[in-house]
C-alpha positions in Angstrom: -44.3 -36.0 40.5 -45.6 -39.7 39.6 -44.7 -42.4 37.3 -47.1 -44.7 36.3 -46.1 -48.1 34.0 -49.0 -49.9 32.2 -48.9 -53.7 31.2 -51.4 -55.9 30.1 -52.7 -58.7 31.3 -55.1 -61.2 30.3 -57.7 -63.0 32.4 -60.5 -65.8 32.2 -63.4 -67.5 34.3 -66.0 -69.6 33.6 -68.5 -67.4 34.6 -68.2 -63.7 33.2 -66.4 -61.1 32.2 -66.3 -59.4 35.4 -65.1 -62.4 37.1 -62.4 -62.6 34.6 -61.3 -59.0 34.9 -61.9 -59.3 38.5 -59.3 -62.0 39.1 -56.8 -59.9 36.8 -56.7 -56.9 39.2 -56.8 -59.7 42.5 -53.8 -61.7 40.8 -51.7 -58.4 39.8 -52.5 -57.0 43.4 -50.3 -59.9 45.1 -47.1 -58.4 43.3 -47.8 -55.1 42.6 -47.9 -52.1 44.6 -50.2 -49.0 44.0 -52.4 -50.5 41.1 -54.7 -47.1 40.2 -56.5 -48.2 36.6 -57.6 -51.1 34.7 -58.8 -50.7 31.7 -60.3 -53.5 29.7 -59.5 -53.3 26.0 -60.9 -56.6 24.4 -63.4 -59.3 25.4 -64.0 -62.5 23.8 -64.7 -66.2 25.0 -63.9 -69.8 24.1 -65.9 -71.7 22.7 -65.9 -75.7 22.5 -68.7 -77.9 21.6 -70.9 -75.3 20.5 -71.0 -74.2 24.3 -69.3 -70.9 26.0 -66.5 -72.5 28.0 -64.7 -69.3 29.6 -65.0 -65.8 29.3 -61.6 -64.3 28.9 -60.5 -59.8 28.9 -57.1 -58.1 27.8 -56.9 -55.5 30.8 -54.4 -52.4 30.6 -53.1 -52.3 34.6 -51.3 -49.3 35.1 -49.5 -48.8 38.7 -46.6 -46.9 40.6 -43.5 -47.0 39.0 -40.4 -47.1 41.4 -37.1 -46.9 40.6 -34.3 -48.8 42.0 -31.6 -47.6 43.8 
């Protein structure tokens, strides 16, 4: 039997969405063990000057969870 905890997490680039949820998953990877899912729930981008300035997603990370002795 498994137990998986969710969190989320929020990510941006200046290039896309995919980078931005991209570097989510690579960031969360360094610290935690057995990510399985990411699931992005909301997209959106700031704006400044008129001009896109980053592209930023609100990712559900779900992973392993293990409990302490």
């Amino acid at each position: 039997m498994s137990v998986y905890k969710i969190i989320e997490l929020v990510g941006t680039s200046p290039e896309s969405w995919e980078s931005a949820a991209k570097s989510v998953v690579e960031k969360a990877a360094r610290t935690l063990r057995d990510l399985r899912v990411a699931e992005v729930t909301n997209q959106d981008l700031v704006i400044e000057g008129g001009k896109v300035e980053a592209y930023r997603v609100k990712l559900k990370v779900s992973f392993k969870y293990e409990e302490q002795d």
